[in-house]
Structure formats: structure tokens, C-alpha cells
C-alpha positions in Angstrom: -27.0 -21.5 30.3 -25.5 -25.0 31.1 -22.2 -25.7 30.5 -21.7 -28.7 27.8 -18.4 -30.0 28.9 -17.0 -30.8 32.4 -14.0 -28.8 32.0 -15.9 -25.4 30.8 -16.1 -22.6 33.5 -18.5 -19.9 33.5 -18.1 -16.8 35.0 -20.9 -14.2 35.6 -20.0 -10.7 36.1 -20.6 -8.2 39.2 -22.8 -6.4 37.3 -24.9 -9.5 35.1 -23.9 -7.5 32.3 -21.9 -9.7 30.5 -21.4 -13.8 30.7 -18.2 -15.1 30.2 -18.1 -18.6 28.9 -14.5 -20.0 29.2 -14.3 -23.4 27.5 -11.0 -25.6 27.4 -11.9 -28.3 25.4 -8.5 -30.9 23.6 -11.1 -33.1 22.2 -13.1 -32.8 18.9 -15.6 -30.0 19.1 -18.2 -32.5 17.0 -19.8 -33.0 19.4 -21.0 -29.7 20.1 -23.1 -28.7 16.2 -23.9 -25.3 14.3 -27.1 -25.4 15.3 -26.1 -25.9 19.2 -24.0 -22.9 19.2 -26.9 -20.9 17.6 -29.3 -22.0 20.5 -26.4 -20.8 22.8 -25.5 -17.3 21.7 -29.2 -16.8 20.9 -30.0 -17.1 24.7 -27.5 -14.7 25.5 -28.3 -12.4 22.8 -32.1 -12.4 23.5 -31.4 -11.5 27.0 -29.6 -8.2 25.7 -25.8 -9.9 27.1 -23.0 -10.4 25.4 -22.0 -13.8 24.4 -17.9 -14.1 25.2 -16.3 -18.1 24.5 -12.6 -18.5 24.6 -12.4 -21.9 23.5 -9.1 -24.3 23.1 -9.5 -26.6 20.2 -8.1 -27.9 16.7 -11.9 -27.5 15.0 -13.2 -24.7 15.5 -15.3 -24.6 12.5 -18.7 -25.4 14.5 -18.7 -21.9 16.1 -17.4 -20.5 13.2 -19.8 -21.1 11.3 -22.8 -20.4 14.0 -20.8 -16.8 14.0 -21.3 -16.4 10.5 -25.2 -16.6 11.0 -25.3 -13.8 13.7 -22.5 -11.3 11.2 -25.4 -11.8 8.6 -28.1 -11.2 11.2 -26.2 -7.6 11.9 -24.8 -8.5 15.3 -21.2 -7.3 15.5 -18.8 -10.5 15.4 -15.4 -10.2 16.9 -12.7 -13.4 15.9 -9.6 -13.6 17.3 -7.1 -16.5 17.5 -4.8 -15.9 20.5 -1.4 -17.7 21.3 -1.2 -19.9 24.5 1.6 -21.0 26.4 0.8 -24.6 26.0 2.1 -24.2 22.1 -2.0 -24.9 20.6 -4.1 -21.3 19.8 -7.4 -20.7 21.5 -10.8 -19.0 19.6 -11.4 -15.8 21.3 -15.3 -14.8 20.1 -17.5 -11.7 21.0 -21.0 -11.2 19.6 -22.8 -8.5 20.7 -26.4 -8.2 20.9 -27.3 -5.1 19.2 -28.0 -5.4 15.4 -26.2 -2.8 14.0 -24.3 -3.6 11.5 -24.3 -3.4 7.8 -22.5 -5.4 5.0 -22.4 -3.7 1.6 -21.0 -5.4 -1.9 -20.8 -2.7 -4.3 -21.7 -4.2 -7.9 -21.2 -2.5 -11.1 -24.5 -1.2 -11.8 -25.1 0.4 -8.1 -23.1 3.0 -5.9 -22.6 2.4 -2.2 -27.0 2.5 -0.7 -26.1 5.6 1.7 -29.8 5.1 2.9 -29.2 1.6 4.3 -27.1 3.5 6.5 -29.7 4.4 9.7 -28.1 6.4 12.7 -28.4 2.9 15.1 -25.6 1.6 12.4 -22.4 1.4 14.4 -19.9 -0.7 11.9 -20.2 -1.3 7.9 -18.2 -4.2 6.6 -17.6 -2.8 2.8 -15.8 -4.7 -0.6 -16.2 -4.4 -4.2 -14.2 -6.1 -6.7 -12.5 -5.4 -10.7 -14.0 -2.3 -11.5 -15.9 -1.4 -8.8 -12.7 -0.4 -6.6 -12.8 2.8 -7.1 -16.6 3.2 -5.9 -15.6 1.7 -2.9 -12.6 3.6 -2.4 -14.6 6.4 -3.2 -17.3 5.4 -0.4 -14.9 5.0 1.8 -13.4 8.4 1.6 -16.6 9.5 2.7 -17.6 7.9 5.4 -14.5 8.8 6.9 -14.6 12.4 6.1 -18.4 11.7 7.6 -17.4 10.7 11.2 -16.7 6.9 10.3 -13.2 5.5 11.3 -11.3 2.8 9.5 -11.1 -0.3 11.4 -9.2 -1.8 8.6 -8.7 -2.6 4.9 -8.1 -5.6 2.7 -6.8 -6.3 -0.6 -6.8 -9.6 -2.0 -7.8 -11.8 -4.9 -9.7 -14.2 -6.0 -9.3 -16.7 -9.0 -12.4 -17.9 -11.3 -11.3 -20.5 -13.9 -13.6 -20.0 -16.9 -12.4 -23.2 -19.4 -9.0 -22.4 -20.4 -8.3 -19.1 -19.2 -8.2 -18.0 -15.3 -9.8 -14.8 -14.3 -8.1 -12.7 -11.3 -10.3 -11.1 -9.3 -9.3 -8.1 -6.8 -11.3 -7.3 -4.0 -10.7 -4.1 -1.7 -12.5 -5.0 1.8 -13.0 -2.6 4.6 -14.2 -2.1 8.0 -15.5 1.0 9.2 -17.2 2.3 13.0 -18.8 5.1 15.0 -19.4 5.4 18.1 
């Protein structure tokens, strides 16, 4: 893999295991597109590695959204904005190359697919909204009491404004592994 930027380090580890891609870019990230960061973390990801970037800028939505593609593809994403001394946040990503992982919606008219869930499936990314929460909390409750841990939950809202009245949606979100 080629580095884009003069300022970008890569380091390999002892065992090839893992790359680490350490970028410190101040400028504008458009230069670098969606589609170039899915060309990147595909290489990696093909090779069985795991695609690391710590990367210093103000638009980070490039990457962001490349992430996105490989968290539907199944690939477990990792995010994480971490604080620098200089006083500007850097974007800490992992991807891993394994696809095993598993987004469910619960609807009204379906219960949590228990069969989507295969024994390779190592983290299941869960929500439901209005009347479904209690499916999901319900689902939930047994995955955990299955072997699953809780990552973490969510609660939060969403509003849909339907002509003159607004419509308040809540959504319960978890995250749940195995190992």
C-alpha cells in the first residue's frame, strides 16, 4: 500500500499481522475520495490484515463514509475520535477483515431472525423503534442470557414531520459480542 500524503507513516508489524497506517494530515481530506479509501481498506482486508488509520483532520467524512460500506458488508467497524495535545481531535478507525457481523431492525410485523444468527457471528448491532421496543428489549435479554455480552445501548429519537403534526420516534440501539 502507498502512502497518499508526504507526511503519512506506515508502520508494519513484527509479525505482518497487522498494518498500521498513521496519517497526519491539517489540510482538506478532498483530496483523498470514498471510493479511494474503499480501494485501500479493501487491499488490506483481502489480504486477511487489519486496516488501522489514525488520521488528524477537520473532514473526516471521506472515510466515514467508505467505513459505512464495510459495517454493511459485515466487517466489524471500530470509530473513535481521540483528543490530541495540539487542541484538534484525530479519527481512530479499525476494520477487521472477518465478516461477522450482523445488523438487525426489528419491524412490527417480524421478531428478532434468530437464524441469521450463524456461530462465525461475533457482534450484532440491534434497534427497533415505537412499538417494537419491547421485542428488542426482549431479544436482547436473550442473547445475553445466551452467551452475548452488551457492548452498549442507545436510546434516542427521531422526528418525522407529517404536514402539521410531528411524529417522535424512539429507537432503543444495541451492541452485542462473543467471543
Amino acid at each position: 500500500m502507498q502512502c497518499v500524503n508526504p507526511k503519512s507513516m506506515v508502520y508494519l508489524s513484527k509479525k505482518m499481522k497487522y498494518l498500521y497506517i498513521v496519517h497526519f494530515w491539517t489540510i482538506s481530506m478532498g483530496e483523498i475520495s470514498k471510493k479511494d479509501w474503499i480501494c485501500k481498506i479493501s487491499a488490506l482486508l483481502d489480504l486477511g490484515k487489519i486496516f488501522v488509520c489514525t488520521l488528524k483532520t477537520s473532514t473526516p467524512s471521506q472515510l466515514l463514509f467508505a467505513c459505512d460500506v464495510f459495517r454493511r458488508r459485515m466487517h466489524d467497524v471500530i470509530i473513535n475520535i481521540q483528543v490530541n495535545q495540539t487542541g484538534s481531535s484525530s479519527l481512530h478507525v479499525v476494520i477487521h477483515p472477518e465478516q461477522n457481523c450482523l445488523d438487525l431492525t426489528i419491524c412490527r410485523d417480524n421478531r428478532l431472525c434468530m437464524d441469521r444468527i450463524t456461530p462465525s457471528t461475533k457482534k450484532i448491532r440491534i434497534r427497533g423503534c415505537g412499538r417494537v421496543i419491547d421485542s428488542v428489549y426482549q431479544s436482547i435479554d436473550s442473547l445475553i442470557n445466551n452467551g452475548w455480552y452488551l457492548e452498549k445501548t442507545m436510546l434516542n429519537s427521531s422526528t418525522q414531520k407529517n404536514g402539521i403534526n410531528n411524529h417522535i420516534n424512539t429507537t432503543l440501539q444495541a451492541v452485542l459480542r462473543r467471543g
